[in-house]
C-alpha positions as CSV (number, residue, x, y, z in Angstrom):
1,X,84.0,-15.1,35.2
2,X,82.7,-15.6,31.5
3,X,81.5,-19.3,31.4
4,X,81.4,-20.7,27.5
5,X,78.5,-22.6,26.3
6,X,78.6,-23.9,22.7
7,X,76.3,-23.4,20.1
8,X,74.9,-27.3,20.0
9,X,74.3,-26.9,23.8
10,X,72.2,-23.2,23.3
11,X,70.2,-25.0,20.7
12,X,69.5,-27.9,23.0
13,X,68.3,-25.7,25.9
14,X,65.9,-23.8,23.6
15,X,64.4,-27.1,23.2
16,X,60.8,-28.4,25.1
17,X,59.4,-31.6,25.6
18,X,56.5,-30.4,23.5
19,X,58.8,-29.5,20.2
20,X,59.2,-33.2,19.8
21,X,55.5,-33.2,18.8
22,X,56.6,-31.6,15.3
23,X,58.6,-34.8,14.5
24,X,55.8,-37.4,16.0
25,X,54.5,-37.6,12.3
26,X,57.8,-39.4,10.8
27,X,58.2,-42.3,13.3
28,X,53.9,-42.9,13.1
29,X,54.1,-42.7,9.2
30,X,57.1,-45.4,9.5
31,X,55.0,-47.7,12.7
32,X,52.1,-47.4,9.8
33,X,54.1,-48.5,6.9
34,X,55.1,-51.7,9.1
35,X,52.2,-52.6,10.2
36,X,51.0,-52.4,6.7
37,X,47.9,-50.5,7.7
38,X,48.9,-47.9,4.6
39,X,50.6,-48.3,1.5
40,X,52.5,-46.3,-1.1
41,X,51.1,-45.7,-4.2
42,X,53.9,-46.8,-6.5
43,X,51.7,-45.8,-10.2
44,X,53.5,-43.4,-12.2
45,X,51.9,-39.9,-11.3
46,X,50.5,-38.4,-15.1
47,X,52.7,-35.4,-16.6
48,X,49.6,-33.1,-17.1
49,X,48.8,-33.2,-13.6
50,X,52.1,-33.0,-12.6
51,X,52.4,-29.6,-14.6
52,X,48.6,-28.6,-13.2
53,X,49.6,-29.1,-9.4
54,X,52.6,-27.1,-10.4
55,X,51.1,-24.3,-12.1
56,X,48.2,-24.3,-9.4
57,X,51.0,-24.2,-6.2
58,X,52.9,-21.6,-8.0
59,X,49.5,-19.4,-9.0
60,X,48.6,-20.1,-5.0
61,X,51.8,-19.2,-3.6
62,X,52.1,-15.9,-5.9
63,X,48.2,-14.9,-4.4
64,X,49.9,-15.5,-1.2
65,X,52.7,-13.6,-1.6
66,X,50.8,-10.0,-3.5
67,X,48.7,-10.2,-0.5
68,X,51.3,-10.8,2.4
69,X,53.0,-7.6,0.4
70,X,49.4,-5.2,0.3
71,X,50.2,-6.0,4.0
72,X,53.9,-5.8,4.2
73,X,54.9,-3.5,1.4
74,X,58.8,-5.0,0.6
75,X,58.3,-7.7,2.8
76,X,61.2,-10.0,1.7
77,X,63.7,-6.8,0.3
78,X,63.5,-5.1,3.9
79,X,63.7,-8.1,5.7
80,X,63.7,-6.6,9.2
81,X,61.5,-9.3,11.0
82,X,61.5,-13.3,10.1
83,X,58.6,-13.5,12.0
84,X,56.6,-12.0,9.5
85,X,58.0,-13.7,6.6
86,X,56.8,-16.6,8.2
87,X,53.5,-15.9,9.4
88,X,53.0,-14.8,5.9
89,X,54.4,-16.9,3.5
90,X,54.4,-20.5,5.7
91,X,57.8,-21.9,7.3
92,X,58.8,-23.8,4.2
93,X,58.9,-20.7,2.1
94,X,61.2,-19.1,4.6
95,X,63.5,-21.7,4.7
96,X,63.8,-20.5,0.9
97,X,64.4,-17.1,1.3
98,X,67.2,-18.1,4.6
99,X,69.2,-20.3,2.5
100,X,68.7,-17.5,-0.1
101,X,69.6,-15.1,2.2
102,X,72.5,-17.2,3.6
103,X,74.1,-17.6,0.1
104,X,74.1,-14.2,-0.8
105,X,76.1,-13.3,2.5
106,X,78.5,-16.0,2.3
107,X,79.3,-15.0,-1.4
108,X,80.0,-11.5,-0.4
109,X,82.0,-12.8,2.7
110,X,83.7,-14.5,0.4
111,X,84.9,-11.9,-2.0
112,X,86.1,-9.1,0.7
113,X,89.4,-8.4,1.5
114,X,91.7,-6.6,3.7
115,X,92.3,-4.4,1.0
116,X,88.6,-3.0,1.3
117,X,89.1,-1.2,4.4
118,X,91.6,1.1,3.0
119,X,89.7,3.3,1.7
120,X,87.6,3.3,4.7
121,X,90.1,4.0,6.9
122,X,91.6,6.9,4.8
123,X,88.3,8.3,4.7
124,X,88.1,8.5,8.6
125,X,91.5,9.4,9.0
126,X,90.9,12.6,7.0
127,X,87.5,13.8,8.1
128,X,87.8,12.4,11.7
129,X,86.6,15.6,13.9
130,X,88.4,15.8,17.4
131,X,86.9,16.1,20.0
132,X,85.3,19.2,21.6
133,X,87.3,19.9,25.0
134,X,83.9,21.2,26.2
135,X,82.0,17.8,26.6
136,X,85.0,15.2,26.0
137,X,84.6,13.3,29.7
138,X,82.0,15.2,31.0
139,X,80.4,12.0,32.1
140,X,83.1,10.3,33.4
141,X,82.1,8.6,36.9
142,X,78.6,10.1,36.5
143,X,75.9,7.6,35.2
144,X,74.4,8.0,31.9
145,X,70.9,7.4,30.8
146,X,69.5,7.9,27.2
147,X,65.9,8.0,25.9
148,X,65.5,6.5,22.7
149,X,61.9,7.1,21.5
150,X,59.8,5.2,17.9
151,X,58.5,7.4,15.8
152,X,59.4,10.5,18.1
153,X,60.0,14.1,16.2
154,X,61.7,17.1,17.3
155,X,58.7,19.5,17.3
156,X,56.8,17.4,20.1
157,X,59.0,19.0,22.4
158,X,58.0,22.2,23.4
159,X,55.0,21.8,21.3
160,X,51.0,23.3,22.8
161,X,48.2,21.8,22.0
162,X,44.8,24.1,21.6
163,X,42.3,22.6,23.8
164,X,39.2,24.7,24.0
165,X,40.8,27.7,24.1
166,X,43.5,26.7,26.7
167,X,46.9,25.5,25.4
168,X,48.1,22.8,27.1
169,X,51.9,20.2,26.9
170,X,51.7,17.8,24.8
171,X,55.2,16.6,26.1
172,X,55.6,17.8,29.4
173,X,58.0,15.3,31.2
174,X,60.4,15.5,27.9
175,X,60.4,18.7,27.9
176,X,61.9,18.9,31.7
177,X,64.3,17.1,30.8
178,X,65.0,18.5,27.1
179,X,65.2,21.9,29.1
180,X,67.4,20.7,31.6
181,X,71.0,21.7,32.9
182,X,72.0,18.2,33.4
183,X,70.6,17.7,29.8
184,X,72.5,16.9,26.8
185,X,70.2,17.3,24.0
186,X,71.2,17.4,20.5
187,X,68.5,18.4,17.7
188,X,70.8,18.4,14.3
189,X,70.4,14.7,14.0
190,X,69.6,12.9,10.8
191,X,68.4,9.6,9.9
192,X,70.9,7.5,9.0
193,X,68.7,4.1,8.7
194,X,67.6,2.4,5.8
195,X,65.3,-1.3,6.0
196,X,66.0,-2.0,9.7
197,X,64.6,1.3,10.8
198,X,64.3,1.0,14.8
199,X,66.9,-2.2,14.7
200,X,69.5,-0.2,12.8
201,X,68.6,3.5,14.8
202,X,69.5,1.4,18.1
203,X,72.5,-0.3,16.3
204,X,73.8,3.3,15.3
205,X,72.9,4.8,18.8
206,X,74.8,1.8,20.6
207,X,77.7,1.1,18.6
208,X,78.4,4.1,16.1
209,X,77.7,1.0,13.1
210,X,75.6,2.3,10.1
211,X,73.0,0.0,8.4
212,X,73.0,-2.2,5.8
213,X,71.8,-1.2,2.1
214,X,69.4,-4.1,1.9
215,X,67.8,-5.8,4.8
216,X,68.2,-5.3,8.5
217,X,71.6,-4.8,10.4
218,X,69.9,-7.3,13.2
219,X,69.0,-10.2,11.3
220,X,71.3,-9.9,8.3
């Protein structure tokens, strides 16, 4: 049975008791304002300082963001975590780059067309490789694990390391299984990921989809 929960109700069970502390400042600064205990300022704010606070928050933010890039080199093209947009550049600035982000996507949604799948599709239908009558099924009722490894290269396996004069395996358990007659293992593999990195690699090992040009598959 698939039960169906709507987006509005998803939200509202994400929510804690404690997350209502974020908004407490709104109903105190309006309780203050009644009571009188603070006041606006209503005097015209001066256009110099207007255009120093600017110039200051802009100088600030762009100190921010060269040294939230030193530590995340293409932090806002890669785009592959919004957790470290935020931690780096403050919550207000990410809402910035979502909307951004948003509009872009929507404009290209926009734009596309049935049509643009045409081309793709002829593509496939004339390099699309059959498959080899040597492996199609050979899992069929069996069950099927796969290792996916980060930042894992092909010479590991197999690979000695020189210890003293005694070579020992760096990768022994792998190797068992690379090595193994119930072991399919497939070294001609290249990388076909671009900002997402690990995102996209499982996106492409799970569903056959390729990454994105810009940004991650994941949170794009």
């Amino acid at each position: 049975m698939v039960s169906k929960v709507s987006v509005g109700t998803a939200e509202l069970e994400l929510l804690r008791l404690w997350d209502f502390i974020y908004f407490m400042d709104f109903p105190l600064l309006a309780f203050l304002l009644y009571k009188k205990c603070i006041q606006l300022d209503k005097r015209p704010f001066r256009f110099h300082s207007s255009v120093a606070i600017t110039a200051l928050s802009a100088l600030l933010f762009s100190a921010n963001l060269f040294l939230a890039e030193i530590e995340r080199p293409d932090l806002l093209s890669l785009g592959f975590s919004n957790y470290y947009i935020v931690r780096a550049l403050s919550l207000p600035a990410f809402l910035g780059y979502s909307a951004n982000q948003s509009y872009s996507a929507n404009k290209e949604r926009a734009k596309a067309s049935e049509t643009d799948l045409q081309p793709i599709t002829d593509y496939i239908q004339e390099h699309s490789a059959k498959p080899k009558p040597d492996y199609f099924g050979l899992a069929k009722g069996k069950n099927v694990i796969y290792l996916h490894l980060e930042s894992f290269q092909q010479f590991l396996l197999d690979y000695k390391l020189n210890i003293d004069g005694t070579k020992h395996e760096v990768t022994h358990f792998l190797n068992s299984l690379y090595h193994s007659q119930s072991t399919l293992a497939f070294s001609n593999i290249f990388n076909q990921v671009k900002a997402g990195k690990t995102s996209d690699a499982e996106t492409m090992l799970e569903t056959g989809l390729f990454g994105l040009d810009q940004g991650s598959f994941m949170v794009n």
